[in-house]
N, C-alpha and C positions, 0 to 999 in steps of 0.2 A: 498581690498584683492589682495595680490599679485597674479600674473600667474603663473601656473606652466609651467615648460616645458616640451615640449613632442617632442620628435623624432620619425618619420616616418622613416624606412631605408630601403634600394633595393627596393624603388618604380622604376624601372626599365624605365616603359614606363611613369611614372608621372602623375599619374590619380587616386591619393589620392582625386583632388577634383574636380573630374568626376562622380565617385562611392560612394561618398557621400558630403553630405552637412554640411560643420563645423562650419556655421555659429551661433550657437546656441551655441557655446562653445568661440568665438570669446573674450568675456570680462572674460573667465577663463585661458584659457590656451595659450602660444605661440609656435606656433607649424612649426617646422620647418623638410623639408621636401628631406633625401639625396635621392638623385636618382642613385649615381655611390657605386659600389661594395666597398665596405671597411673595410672587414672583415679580409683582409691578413696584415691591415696595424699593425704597430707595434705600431704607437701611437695612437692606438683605444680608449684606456682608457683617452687618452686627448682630440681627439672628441666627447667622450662619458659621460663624467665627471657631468658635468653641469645639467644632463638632470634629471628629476623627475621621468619622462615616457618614456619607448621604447616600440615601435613598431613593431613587428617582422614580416617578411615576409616570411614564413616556415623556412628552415634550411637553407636560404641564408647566415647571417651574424650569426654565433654560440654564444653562449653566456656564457661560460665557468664557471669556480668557480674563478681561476683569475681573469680575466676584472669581473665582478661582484663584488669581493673586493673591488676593484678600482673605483667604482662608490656609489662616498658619496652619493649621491643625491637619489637617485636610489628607489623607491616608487613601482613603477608599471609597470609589464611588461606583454606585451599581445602579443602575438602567432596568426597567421591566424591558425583558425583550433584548434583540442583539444588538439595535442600530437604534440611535438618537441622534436625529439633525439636531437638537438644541444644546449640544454639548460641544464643548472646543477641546477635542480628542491632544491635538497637538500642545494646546497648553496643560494638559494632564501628561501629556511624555515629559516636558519640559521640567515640571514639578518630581516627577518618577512618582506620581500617584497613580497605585493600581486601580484600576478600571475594567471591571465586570459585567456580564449580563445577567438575564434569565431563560430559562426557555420560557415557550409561550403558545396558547394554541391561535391558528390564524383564521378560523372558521366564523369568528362570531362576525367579523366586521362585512364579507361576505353576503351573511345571510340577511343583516343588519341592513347592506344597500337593496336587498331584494324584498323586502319590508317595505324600502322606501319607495323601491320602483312600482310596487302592486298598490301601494296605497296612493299614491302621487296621480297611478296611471287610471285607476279605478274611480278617483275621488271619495275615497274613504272619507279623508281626514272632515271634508264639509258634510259629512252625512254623519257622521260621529258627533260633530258640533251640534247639529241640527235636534239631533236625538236629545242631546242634554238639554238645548233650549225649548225643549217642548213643539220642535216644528217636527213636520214632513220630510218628504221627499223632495229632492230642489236640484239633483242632477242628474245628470245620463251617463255614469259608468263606460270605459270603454273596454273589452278584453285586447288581453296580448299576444294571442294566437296572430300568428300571421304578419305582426310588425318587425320593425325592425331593432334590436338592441344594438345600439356601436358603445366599444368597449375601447376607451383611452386607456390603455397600458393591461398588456394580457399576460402577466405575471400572476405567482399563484392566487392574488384576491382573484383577478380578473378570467380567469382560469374556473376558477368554481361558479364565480358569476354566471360565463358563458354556458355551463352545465345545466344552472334552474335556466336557462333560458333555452335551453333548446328541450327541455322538458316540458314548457310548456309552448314548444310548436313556433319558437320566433325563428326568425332570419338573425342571425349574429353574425356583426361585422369587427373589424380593430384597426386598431394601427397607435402607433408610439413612436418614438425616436429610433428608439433603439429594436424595434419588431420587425422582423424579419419573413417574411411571404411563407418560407418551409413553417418556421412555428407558429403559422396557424393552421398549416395543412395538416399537420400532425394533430391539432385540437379539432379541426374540423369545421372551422372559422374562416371567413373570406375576409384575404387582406385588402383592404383601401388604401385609399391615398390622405392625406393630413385633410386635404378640401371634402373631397366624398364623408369620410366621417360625421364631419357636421352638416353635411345636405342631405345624407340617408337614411341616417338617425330618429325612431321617434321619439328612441329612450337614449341617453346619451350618459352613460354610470364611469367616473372615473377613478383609475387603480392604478395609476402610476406616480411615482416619487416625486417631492419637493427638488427643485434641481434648478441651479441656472440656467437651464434651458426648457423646463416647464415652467417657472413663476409669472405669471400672467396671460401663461402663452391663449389661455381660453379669454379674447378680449372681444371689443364690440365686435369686431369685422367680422370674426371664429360664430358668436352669436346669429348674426345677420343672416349665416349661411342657414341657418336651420331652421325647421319648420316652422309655422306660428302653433301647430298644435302641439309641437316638441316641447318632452321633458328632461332636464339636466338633474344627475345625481351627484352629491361628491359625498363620499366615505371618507379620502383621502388626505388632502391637506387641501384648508381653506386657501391661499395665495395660489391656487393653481388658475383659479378665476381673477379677472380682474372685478373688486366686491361692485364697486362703482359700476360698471359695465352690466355686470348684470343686476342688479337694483332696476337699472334705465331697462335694460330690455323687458323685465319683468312688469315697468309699470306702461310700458309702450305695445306690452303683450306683442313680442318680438317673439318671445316663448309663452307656452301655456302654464307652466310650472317649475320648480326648483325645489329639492329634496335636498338641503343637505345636514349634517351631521359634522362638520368643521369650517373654522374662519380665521381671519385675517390675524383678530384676536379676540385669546381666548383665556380663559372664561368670558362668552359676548356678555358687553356691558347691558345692563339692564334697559338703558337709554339707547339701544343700537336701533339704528333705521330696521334693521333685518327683520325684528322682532315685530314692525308692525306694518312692513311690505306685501303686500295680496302676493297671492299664491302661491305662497311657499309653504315648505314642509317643515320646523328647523327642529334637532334632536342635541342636545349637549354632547355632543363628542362621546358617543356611547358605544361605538366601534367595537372595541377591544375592551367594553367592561362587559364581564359574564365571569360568571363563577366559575367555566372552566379555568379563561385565564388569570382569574387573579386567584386561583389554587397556585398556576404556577411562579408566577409575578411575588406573592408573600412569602414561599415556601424558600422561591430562588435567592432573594434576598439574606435569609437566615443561611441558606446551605453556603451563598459567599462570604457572608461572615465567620462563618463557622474555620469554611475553608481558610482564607486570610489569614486568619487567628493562631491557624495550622503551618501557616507558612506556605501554603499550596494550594492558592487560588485558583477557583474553577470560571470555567465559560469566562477565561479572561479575551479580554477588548483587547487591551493595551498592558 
């Protein structure tokens, strides 16, 4: 029997065979393993060609209806996780390439915005710097008791979020498109209105999806409503902001700070404004890396292979 092959992609820290064991697939498959970003290249479809199997590591390397055409080969493809915007689902039906997920756990990207909100909200980050450059003391810390957290989209991130936060004694507000006044009464959460959100807010953590009807929606005017001592977080997807808009408001200290963890794009260029904009917090898209989930994310990958191979694909998408 021949092998098929199968590509790993954006294993980043390369610990595809850390987080699982492929020894059991050894005489089926030849599996080969990218670790560098290569999503912007142009001759992706000629990296990509040969392969039977990809491996997707969330919305790192997107997977278009394009490059999909472009890949004879092209059999099965699996997703860390259930959902990937970056994939074109419908040109994988068109093809009748099976398409899979993983499970995954959702805790870490959660705890990960509440990291950002305590350090953003406290001024860690310049008293961290300070320490390593040999200074002092150079700010005034503020506590979160008492403030107020508004939560853009109150689905499960947003859901645990509001939990450390009323643990530590805040006012938690939401609102989303699609949020409804009873499910926050059930969370125990006061619904707002789109405008209140951002005028009530002094922490402002966002948890809701990439969507035609989120992609910019947080723009200058969204900004202007909010504090000057307000903090914005994004866990979520970079395009939920407009980057431009808030850059400006950030260097017009329209806001006091910005914590986020995703952008426009990513892997951000080494050369990006963000990178050397005051105030801000920025974290590599680190959400959803934790060795819970990539227990699940490596393991899942091998068990759909396995499955596949079996004829009886699991946690099938498509």
């Amino acid at each position: 029997m021949e092998k098929i092959k199968v590509a790993i992609l954006d294993d980043y820290q390369n610990v595809t065979h850390k987080f699982a064991d492929w020894s059991s697939l050894s005489e089926k498959i030849d599996l080969n393993i990218i670790n560098e970003y290569i999503g912007n290249d142009n001759n992706l479809d000629e990296q990509l060609k040969d392969y039977d199997v990809l491996c997707l590591m969330r919305e790192r390397t997107p997977l278009p209806e394009g490059l999909i055409n472009k890949l004879p080969n092209l059999k099965l493809v699996i997703t860390s996780g259930m959902w990937n915007a970056s994939i074109d689902t419908e040109a994988l039906k068109a093809k009748n390439i099976t398409y899979c997920g993983t499970d995954t756990k959702i805790h870490s990207t959660a705890e990960l915005a509440w990291a950002l909100i305590m350090n953003s909200w406290r001024g860690l980050q310049t008293e961290i710097e300070n320490m390593k450059d040999g200074n002092w003391q150079t700010t005034i810390g503020r506590g979160l008791k008492g403030n107020t957290l508004g939560i853009f989209g109150l689905g499960k991130q947003g859901l645990q979020v509001a939990n450390f936060a009323k643990a530590f004694n805040m006012r938690v507000i939401a609102w989303s498109h699609n949020l409804k006044k009873e499910d926050c009464e059930k969370a125990n959460v006061e619904y707002v209105s789109s405008p209140d959100l951002f005028k009530m807010s002094d922490i402002l953590t966002i948890h809701t999806r990439l969507s035609a009807r989120t992609e910019g929606y947080i723009n200058k005017d969204k900004l202007k409503l909010m504090k000057k001592e307000s903090v914005i977080v994004n866990t979520s997807r970079g395009p939920i902001i407009k980057e431009q808009d808030l850059i400006e408001a950030l260097n017009k200290r329209t806001i006091s700070c910005a914590a986020l963890d995703v952008y426009d794009k990513e892997p951000l260029p080494v050369d990006h404004i963000l990178r050397k904009t005051q105030n801000t917090i920025l974290t590599p898209h680190i959400g959803y890396v934790s060795v819970e989930a990539y227990k699940k994310f490596f393991n899942g990958y091998l068990k759909a292979i396995e499955s596949f191979l079996n004829g009886k694909p699991v946690n099938q998408i498509l």
